[in-house]
C-alpha positions as a printed NumPy array, in Angstrom:
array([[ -4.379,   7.087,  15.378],
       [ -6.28 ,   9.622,  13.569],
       [ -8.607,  12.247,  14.42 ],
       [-11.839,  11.648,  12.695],
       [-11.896,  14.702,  10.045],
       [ -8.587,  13.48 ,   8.74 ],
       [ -9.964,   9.805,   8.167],
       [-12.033,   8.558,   4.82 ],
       [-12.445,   5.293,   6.112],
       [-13.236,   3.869,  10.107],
       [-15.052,   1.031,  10.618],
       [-15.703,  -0.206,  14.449],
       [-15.328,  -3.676,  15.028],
       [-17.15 ,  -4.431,  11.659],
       [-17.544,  -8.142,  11.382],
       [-19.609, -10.368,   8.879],
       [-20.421, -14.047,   9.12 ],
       [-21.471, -16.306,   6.329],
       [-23.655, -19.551,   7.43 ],
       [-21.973, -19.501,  10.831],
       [-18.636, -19.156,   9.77 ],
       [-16.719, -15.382,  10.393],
       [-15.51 , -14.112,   7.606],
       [-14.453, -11.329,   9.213],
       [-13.759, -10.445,  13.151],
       [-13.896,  -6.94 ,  14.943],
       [-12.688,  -4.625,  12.307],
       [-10.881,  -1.701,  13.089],
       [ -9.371,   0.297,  10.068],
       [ -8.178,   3.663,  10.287],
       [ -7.415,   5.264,   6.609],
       [ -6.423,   8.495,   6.531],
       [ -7.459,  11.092,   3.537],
       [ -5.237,  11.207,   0.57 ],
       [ -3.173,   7.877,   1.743],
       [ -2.262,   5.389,  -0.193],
       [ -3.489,   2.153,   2.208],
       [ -2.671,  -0.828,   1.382],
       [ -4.919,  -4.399,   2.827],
       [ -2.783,  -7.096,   2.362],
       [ -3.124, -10.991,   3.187],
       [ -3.368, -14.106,   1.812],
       [ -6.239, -15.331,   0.05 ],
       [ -9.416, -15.529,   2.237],
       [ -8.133, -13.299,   4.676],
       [-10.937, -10.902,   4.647],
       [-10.131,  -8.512,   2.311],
       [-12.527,  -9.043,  -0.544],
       [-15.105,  -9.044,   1.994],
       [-14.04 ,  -6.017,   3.36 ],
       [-14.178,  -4.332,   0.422],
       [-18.049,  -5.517,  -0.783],
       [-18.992,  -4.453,   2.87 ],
       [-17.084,  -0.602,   2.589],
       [-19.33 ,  -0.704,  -0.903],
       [-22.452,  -1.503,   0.44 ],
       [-22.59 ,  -4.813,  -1.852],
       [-23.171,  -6.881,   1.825],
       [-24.098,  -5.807,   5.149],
       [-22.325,  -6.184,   7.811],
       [-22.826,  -8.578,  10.788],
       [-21.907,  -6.39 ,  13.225],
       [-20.169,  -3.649,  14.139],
       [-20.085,  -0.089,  11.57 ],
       [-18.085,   1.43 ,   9.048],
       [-18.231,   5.16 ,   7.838],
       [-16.95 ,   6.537,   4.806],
       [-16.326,  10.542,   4.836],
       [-18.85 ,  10.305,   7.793],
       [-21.509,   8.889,   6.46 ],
       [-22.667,   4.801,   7.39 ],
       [-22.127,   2.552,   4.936],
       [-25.458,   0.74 ,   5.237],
       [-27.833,   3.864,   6.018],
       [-25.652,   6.375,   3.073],
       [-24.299,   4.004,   0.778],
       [-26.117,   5.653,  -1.955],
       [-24.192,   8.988,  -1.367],
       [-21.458,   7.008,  -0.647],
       [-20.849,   5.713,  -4.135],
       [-21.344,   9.035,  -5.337],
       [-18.105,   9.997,  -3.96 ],
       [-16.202,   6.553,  -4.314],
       [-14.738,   4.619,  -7.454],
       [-14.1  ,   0.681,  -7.669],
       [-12.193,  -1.562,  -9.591],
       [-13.074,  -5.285,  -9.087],
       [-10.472,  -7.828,  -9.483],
       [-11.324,  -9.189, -12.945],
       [-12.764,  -6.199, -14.732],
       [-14.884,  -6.922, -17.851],
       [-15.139,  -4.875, -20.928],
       [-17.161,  -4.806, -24.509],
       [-14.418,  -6.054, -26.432],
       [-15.531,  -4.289, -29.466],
       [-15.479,  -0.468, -28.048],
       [-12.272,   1.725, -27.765],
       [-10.782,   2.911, -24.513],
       [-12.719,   6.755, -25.107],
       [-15.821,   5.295, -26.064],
       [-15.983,   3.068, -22.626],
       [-14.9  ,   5.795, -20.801],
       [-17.635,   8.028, -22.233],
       [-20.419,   5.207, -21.515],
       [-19.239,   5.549, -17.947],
       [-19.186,   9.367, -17.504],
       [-22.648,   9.423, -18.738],
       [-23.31 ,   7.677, -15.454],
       [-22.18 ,  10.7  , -13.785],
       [-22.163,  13.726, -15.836],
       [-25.063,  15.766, -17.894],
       [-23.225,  18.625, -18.496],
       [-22.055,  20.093, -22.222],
       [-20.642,  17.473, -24.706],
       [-17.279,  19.145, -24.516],
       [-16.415,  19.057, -20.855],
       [-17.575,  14.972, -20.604],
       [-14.839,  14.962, -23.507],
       [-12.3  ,  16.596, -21.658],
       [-12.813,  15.201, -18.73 ],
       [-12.78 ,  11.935, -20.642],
       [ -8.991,  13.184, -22.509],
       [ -7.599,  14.076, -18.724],
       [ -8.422,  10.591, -17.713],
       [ -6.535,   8.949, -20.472],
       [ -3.688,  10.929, -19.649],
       [ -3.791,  10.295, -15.924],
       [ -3.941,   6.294, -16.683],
       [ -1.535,   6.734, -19.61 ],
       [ -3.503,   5.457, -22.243],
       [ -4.247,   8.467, -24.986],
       [ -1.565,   6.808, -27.139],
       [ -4.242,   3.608, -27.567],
       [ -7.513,   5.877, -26.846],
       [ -9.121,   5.125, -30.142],
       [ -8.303,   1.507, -30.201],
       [-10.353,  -2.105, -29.404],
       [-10.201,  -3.175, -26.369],
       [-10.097,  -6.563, -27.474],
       [ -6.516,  -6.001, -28.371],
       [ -5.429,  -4.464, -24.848],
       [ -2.644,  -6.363, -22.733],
       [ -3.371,  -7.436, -19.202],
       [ -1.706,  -4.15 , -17.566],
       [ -3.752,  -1.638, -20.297],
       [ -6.975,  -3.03 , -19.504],
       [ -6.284,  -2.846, -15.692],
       [ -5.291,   0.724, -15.922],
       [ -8.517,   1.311, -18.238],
       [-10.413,  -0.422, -15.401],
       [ -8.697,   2.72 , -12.671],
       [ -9.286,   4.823, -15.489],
       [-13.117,   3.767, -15.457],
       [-13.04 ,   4.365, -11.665],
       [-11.594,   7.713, -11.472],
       [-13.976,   8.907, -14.334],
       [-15.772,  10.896, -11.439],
       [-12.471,  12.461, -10.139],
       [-13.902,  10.488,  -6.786],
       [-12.883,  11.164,  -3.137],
       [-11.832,   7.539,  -2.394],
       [-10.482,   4.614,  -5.094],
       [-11.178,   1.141,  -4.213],
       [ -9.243,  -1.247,  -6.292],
       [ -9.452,  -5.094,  -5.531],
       [ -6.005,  -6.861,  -6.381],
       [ -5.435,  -4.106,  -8.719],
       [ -1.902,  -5.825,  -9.923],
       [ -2.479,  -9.683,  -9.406],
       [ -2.476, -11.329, -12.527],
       [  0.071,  -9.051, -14.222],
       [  2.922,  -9.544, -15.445],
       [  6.529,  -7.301, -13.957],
       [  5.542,  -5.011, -16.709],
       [  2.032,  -4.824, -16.144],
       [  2.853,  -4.341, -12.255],
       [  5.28 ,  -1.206, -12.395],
       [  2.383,   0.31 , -14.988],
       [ -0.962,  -0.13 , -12.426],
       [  1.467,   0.89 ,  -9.68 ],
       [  2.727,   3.989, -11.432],
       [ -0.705,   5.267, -12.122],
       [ -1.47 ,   4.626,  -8.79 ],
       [  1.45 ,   7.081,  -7.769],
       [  0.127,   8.938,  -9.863],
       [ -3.457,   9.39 ,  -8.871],
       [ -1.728,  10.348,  -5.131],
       [ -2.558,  13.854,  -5.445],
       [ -6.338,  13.409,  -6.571],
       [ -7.387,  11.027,  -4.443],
       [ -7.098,   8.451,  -0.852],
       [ -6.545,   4.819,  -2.313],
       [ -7.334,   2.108,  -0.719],
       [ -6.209,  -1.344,  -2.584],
       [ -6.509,  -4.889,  -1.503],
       [ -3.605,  -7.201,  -2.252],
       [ -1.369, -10.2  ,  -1.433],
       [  1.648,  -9.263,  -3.552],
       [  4.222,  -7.855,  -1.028],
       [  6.622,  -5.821,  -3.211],
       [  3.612,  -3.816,  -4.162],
       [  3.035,  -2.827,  -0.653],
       [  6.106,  -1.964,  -0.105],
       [  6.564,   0.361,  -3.232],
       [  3.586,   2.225,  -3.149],
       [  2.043,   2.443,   0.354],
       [  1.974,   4.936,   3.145],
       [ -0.378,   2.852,   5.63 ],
       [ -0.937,  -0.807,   5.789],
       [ -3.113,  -3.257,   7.337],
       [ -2.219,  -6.965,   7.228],
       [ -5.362,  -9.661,   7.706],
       [ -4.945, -13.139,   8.941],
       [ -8.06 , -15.08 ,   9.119],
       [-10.868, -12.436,   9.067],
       [ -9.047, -10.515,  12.002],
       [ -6.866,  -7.459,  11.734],
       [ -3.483,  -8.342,  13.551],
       [ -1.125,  -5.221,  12.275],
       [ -1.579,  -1.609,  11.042],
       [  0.955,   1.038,  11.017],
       [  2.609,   3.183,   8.434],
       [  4.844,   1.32 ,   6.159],
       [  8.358,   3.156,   7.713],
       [  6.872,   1.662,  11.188],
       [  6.297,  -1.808,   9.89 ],
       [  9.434,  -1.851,   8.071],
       [ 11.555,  -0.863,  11.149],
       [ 10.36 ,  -3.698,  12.965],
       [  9.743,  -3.943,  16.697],
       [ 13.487,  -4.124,  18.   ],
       [ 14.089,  -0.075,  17.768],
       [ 16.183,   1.947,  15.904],
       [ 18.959,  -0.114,  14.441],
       [ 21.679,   1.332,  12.345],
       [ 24.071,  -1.098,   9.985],
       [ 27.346,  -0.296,   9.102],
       [ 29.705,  -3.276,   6.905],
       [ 33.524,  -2.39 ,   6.643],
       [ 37.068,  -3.275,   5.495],
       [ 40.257,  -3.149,   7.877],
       [ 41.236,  -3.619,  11.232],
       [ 38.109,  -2.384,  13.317],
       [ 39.698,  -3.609,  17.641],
       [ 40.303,   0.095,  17.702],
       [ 36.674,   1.872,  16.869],
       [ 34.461,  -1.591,  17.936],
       [ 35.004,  -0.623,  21.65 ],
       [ 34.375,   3.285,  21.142],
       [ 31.453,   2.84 ,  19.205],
       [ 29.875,   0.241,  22.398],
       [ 30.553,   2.631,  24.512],
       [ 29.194,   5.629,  23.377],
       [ 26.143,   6.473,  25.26 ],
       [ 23.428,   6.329,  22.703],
       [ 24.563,   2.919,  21.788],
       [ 22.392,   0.086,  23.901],
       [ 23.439,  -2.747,  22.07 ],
       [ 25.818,  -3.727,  19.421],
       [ 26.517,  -7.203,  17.377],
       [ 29.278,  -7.897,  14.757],
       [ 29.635, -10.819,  12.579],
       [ 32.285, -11.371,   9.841],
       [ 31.435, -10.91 ,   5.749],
       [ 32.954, -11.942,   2.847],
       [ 35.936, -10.815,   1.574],
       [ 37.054,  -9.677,   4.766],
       [ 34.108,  -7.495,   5.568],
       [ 32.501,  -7.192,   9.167],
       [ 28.818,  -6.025,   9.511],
       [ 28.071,  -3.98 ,  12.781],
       [ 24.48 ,  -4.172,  13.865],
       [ 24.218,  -0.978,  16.564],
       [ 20.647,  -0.52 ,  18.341],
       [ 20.548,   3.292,  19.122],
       [ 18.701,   5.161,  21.74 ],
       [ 18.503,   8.384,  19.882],
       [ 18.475,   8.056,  16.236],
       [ 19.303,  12.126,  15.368],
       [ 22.315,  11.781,  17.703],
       [ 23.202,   8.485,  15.786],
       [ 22.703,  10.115,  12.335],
       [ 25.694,  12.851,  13.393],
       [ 27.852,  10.812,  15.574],
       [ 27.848,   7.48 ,  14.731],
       [ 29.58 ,   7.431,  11.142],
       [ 31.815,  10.288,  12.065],
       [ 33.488,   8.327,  14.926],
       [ 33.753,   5.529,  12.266],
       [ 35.592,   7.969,  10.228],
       [ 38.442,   8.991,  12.346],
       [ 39.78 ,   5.507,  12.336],
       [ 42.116,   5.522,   8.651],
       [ 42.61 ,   2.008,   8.536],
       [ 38.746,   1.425,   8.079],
       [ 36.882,   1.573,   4.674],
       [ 33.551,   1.62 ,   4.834],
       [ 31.17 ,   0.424,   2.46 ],
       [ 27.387,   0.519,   3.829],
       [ 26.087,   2.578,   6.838],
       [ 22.079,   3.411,   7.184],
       [ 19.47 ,   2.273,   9.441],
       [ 18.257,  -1.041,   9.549],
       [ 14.948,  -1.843,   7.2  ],
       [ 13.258,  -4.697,   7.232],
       [ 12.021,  -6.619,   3.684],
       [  7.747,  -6.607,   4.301],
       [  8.238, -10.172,   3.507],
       [ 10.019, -10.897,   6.926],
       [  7.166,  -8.377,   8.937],
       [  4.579,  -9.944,   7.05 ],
       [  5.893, -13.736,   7.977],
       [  6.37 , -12.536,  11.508],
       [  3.105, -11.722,  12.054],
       [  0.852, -13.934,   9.756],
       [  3.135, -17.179,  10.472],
       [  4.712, -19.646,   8.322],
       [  1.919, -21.675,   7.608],
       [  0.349, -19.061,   5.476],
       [  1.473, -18.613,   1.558],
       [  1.369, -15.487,  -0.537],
       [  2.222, -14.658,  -4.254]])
């Protein structure tokens, strides 16, 4: 998928049991640099585990993992260096401000002058959208400004690769578009990686994702891919008005290799046409539409799927998220 100076993380059928049981089978993740990848599942898919083993915080059964190139059991030291997490339920001393946690933290990090730590410290806040409520308690933060203090205590560093573990989970819609906005956000600065099991954040904010079922890895493509489905290019067109004229010249054009119509409401029909050549579709398919006058049309694109539907496809209906 990737050659490997283009990839942060690639881990080689990395696997890890616990007391006999596999928490996680043959892993093969591919993330590229300055993605944003998204691992979703249900709970106790793998992904928590995943994350703890990319961190060094367990060891792996079998298998490897490399982040930037170096082996995540033999260099996790320099690894961290280089990497910044945010665990799902981070905790805070109630009683500081947003600055002064964030300077406790760059002290981890930096030794330099007083004045760049502070700066570095101000650009943060910014980033995460917080110098508004810098100077106040944290113990009066909402659920969506603590999580973005909690990326805003990860990306202290300015590091190479942001880990965030159900970064949005227990937020409310509010709290949601916020984390994911930063996370937009940090795009430029950084590769993301993000565990989750809420769909629509996939879906809003992800170029790659991988999708876990039961410790194993069963899908991982771009989103576009994922979201196209497995059935080709398919372009939708709805419409008004007597279409027996233009339903038989748009079958039989040669870049068309299937075509199914079924009737909307208020007199609407929906055209479902599977393309062999989507650039030749894009110019010819809505201008033959066109030169009918008795038709009014009122959607054409191509066909995307809702992640829900992929991510039921794959994982099966026996398995619950959100």
């Amino acid at each position: 998928m990737n050659d490997n100076s283009t990839l942060v993380i690639n881990t080689q059928k990395l696997t890890k049991t616990f007391k006999g049981v596999n928490a996680l089978q043959s892993l093969n993740l591919r993330v590229p640099k300055n993605s944003i990848f998204g691992c979703l599942g249900p709970n106790g898919a793998g992904k928590t585990t995943t994350i703890k083993l990319l961190l060094g915080l367990a060891r792996p059964t079998g298998g490897s993992a490399t982040i930037f190139g170096l082996d995540v059991v033999n260099d996790s030291t320099e690894i961290r260096k280089r990497v910044g997490y945010l665990a799902q339920d981070p905790r805070f001393y109630e009683g500081m401000t947003a600055r002064e946690t964030l300077r406790f933290t760059a002290r981890f990090f930096y030794n330099g002058p007083k004045a760049a730590i502070e700066d570095r410290i101000n650009n943060t806040l910014e980033l995460v959208g917080l110098s508004d409520k810098a100077d106040r308690s944290i113990k009066g933060f909402s659920g969506g400004e603590r999580q973005r203090l909690g990326i805003a205590q990860a990306q202290i560093n300015f590091p190479d690769l942001l880990i965030l573990d159900e970064p949005a989970a227990a937020l409310d819609p509010m709290g949601r578009h916020d984390v994911l906005e930063v996370m937009e956000r940090l795009r430029k600065h950084t590769t993301i990686f993000y565990s989750t099991h809420i769909l629509d954040d996939v879906q809003k904010v992800s170029d790659t994702v991988a999708i876990l079922k039961h410790g194993q890895l069963v899908a991982q493509a771009p989103i576009e891919d994922l979201l196209a489905g497995n059935e080709g290019v398919v372009y939708h067109i709805a419409l008004k008005g007597d279409d027996n004229g233009t339903h038989p010249r748009i079958s039989s054009l040669p870049l068309v290799s299937a075509m199914t119509a079924r009737p909307g409401v208020h007199g609407s029909n929906h055209w479902q046409i599977s393309v062999t050549d989507e650039a030749a579709a894009e110019a010819q398919l809505l201008r033959v539409v066109m030169e009918d006058s008795q038709l009014t049309i009122t959607e054409f694109g191509r066909k995307r799927h809702n992640l829900e539907e992929v991510f039921m496809s794959i994982v099966g209906e026996e398995q619950h998220v959100g």
